[in-house]
N, C-alpha and C positions, 0 to 999 in steps of 0.2 A: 457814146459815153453814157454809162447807166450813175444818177447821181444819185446821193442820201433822202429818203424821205422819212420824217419822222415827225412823231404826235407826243406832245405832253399832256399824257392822264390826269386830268385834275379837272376841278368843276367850277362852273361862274362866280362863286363866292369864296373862292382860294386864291383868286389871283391877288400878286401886292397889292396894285394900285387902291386896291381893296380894304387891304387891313387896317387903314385909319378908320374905316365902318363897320368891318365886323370882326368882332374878336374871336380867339381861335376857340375858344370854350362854345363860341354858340355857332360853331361849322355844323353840327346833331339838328340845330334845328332849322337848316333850311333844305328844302327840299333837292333831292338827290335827281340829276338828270344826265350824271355822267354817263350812264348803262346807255342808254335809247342815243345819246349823241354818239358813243363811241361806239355804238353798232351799226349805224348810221353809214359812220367813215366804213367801216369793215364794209358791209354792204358794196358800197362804192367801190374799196379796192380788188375784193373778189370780182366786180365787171369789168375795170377795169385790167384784170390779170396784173397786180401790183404786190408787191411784197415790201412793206417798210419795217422802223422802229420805233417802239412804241416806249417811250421812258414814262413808266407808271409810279404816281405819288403812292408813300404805303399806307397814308391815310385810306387811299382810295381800295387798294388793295385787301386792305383788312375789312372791307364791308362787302366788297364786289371779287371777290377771290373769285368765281364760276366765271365774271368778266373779263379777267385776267387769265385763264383758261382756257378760255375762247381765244381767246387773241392770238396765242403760243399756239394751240388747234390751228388754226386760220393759216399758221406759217410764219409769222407775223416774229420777228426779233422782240425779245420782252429786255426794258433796261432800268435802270433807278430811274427816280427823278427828285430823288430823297424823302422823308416820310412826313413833313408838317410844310412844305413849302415856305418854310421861313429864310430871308436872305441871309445867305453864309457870313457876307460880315458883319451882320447883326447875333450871331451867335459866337457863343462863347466856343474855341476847339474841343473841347471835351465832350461838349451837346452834339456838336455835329460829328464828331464822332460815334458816339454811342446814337444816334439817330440813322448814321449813315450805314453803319454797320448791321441796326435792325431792320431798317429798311431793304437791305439786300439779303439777309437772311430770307426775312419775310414772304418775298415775292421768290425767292428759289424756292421755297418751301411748298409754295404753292402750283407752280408750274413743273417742278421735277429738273432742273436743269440750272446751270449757269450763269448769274446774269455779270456779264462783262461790261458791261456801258455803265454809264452818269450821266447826267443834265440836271445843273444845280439850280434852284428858282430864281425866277428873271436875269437866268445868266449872268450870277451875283458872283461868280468866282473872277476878282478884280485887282490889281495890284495888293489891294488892304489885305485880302484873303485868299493871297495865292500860295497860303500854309494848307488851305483845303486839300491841295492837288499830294501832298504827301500821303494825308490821310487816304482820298481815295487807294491808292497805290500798298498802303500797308491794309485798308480791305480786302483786298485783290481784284479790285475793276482792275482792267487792261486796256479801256481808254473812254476818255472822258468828252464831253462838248458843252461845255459850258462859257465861251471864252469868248467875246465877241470884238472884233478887233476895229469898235467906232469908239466915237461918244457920245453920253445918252446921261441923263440926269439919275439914271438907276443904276447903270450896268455898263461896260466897255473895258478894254484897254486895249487904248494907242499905243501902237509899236510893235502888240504881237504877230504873228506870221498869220497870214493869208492860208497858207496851205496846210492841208495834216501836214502834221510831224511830232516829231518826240518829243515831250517837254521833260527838262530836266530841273530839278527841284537843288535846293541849297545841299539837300544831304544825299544828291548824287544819284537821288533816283530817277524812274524815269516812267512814263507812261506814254501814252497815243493820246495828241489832241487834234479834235475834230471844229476845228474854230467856223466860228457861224457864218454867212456868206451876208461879203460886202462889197459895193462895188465904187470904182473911182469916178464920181462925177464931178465935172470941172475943179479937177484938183484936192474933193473934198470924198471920202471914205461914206459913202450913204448904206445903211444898212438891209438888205434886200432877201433877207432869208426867210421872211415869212408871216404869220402872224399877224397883227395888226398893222404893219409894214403893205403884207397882200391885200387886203381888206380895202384899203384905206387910198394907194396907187392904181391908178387907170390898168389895170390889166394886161395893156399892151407895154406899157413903162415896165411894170414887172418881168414879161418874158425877156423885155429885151435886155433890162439889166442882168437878168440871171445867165441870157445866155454872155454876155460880156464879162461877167466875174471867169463865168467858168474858163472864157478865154485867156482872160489877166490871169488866171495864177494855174492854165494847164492841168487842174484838174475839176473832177465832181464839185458839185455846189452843195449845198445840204439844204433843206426847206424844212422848216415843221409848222406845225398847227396844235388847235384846239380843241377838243372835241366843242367845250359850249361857245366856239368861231361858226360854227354849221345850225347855233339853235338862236334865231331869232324872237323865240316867243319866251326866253328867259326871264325869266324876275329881273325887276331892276333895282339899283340899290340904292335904297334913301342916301343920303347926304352924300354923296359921292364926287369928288370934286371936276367940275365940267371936263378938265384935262384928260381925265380919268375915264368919263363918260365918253367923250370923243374916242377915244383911245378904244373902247372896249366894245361901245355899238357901233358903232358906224358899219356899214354895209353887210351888217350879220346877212341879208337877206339872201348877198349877192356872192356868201362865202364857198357854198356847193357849188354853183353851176362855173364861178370859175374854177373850182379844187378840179371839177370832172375834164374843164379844159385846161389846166394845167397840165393831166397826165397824160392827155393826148399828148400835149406840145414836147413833152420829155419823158424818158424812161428813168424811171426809177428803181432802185433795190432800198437791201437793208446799210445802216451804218457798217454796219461788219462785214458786208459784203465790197463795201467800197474800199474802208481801209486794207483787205487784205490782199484787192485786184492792186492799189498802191505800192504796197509790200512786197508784191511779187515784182511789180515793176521798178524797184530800185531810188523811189522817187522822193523818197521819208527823210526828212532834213533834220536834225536835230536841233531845239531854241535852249539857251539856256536861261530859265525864268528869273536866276538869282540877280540878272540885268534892271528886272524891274520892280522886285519884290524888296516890297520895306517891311522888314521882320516886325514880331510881336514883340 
C-alpha cells in the first residue's frame, strides 16, 4: 500500500502559533530559508526514489517561483496551501476567496499546469468554516485536505470520516476529501499524521500508530511536513509563548534522520495518486457536511 506524502511550503515565521509575534507586514523582514530547507527534503526524496505533494503558500511562491519549478521538475505534485497563511475562520469569505483563487492562479502560472489539491493553514477548515469547502469547489480544486478528524485547541472536527471520501456541501456540491491521519488510542482519536506530532513521539510510537490507522479505516494514511521541521539552526522567536515553543523546536535535530527512516519503513506517492488508486477501487464514501456545519 503506497500512502500520501506531503510538505507544506511555508517558512519558520508563517506558522500560526506565530502570529501573536509576528505580524504579517514584517514577513519581508525576516530572513527567508524556505529554498535551502525545501531543497533539502527534494534532496532526500530523489535518494530515496519518492514522489510526494507539495501544497505551496503563494506568499512563498511569488518570491521563490524557480523553487516551485524545481519541485514540479523533480516530479513532485504542486498544490495550494492558500496565499497568506491566515486561518480560514478568522477570515472574512470574500478574502478567502479572492486569496484562494489568486493563490491558485499564481502557482499554475508558474509551473504550466493544474493545480488540483488545497491545504488550508493549520488545518483551519472546521465546523465554523466549512463554507470554505464550497469556495474551494467553485475555484476548481478537485480535492482538498485540510480536515482533521481530532481535537486540538486550533483545528479538528469530531465526527468527520476517517477515510477519503466525497464531501458534500449545503448547496449540493461536492469535492475529494483527504482528511489528515488519526489513530484510536484507548478509546481516544490521537492525531498521527505528522508534523510536530512526528517530532515530538518516540519514533517507534509513530510507525506503529500509522501503520494501525491505516489498518482502522483500510486505506493510505497521508503524512506531511515542514520544510523549517528539517532546519534546526532557525531563528528563534522572541516572545513566543512556551506552548508554542515546545510545539515548534523540539527535536528539529532529529526531524531528517527520522523523515529518511520513515520512507524506508513505507512507500509513499503523490495525494493524487492515492485518491485516484481509491477511485478506481470503488471505495469513496460520500459525508454529507451539512450534518455538521453551522451556517454564517
Amino acid at each position: 500500500m503506497k500512502h500520501a506524502l506531503t510538505v507544506d511550503v511555508e517558512d519558520y515565521f508563517q506558522v500560526s502559533a506565530f502570529a501573536p509575534n509576528i505580524n504579517f507586514q514584517d514577513w519581508p523582514n525576516w530572513p527567508l530559508r524556505v529554498e535551502r530547507n525545501t531543497q533539502a527534503l527534494l534532496e532526500l526524496f530523489e535518494q530515496k526514489n519518492v514522489k510526494g505533494t507539495f501544497f505551496v503558500l503563494g506568499w512563498v511562491a511569488e518570491r521563490c517561483p524557480e523553487l516551485i519549478r524545481e519541485i514540479a521538475k523533480a516530479g513532485h505534485e504542486i498544490a495550494s496551501h492558500g496565499m497568506t497563511h491566515q486561518l480560514v475562520y478568522s477570515q472574512k469569505p470574500e478574502v478567502f476567496r479572492e486569496e484562494t483563487i489568486a493563490s491558485k492562479k499564481l502557482i499554475e502560472d508558474i509551473i504550466g499546469q493544474q493545480v488540483k489539491g488545497y491545504r488550508a493553514a493549520s488545518y483551519s477548515v472546521t465546523p465554523k468554516s466549512l463554507w470554505a469547502l464550497e469556495t474551494l469547489i467553485d475555484a476548481g480544486f478537485e480535492y482538498d485536505s485540510s480536515i482533521f478528524p481530532v481535537h486540538h485547541d486550533r483545528y479538528g472536527m469530531p465526527g468527520a470520516p476517517l477515510t477519503i471520501h466525497t464531501a458534500q456541501t449545503v448547496d449540493q456540491k461536492q469535492i475529494t476529501e483527504f482528511p489528515l491521519t488519526s489513530a484510536n488510542v484507548m478509546g481516544r482519536r490521537l492525531p498521527v499524521a505528522g508534523g510536530g506530532y512526528f517530532r515530538i513521539y518516540p519514533y517507534f510510537f509513530t510507525r506503529m500508530m500509522l501503520k494501525r490507522a491505516a489498518a482502522e479505516i483500510n486505506q493510505p494514511f497521508i503524512f506531511y511536513l515542514h520544510p523549517w521541521e528539517v532546519d534546526p539552526d532557525q531563528p528563534r522567536i522572541p516572545g513566543a509563548s512556551a506552548l508554542s515553543r515546545f510545539r515548534h523546536y523540539t527535536n528539529l535535530k532529529r526531524c531528517m534522520p527520522r523523515l529518511s527512516q520513515l520512507l524506508d519503513d513505507f512507500e509513499f506517492t503523490t495525494v493524487q495518486d492515492v485518491i485516484d488508486t481509491q477511485r478506481a477501487q470503488g471505495t469513496l464514501t460520500t459525508f454529507d457536511y451539512t450534518t455538521l456545519e453551522p451556517r454564517l
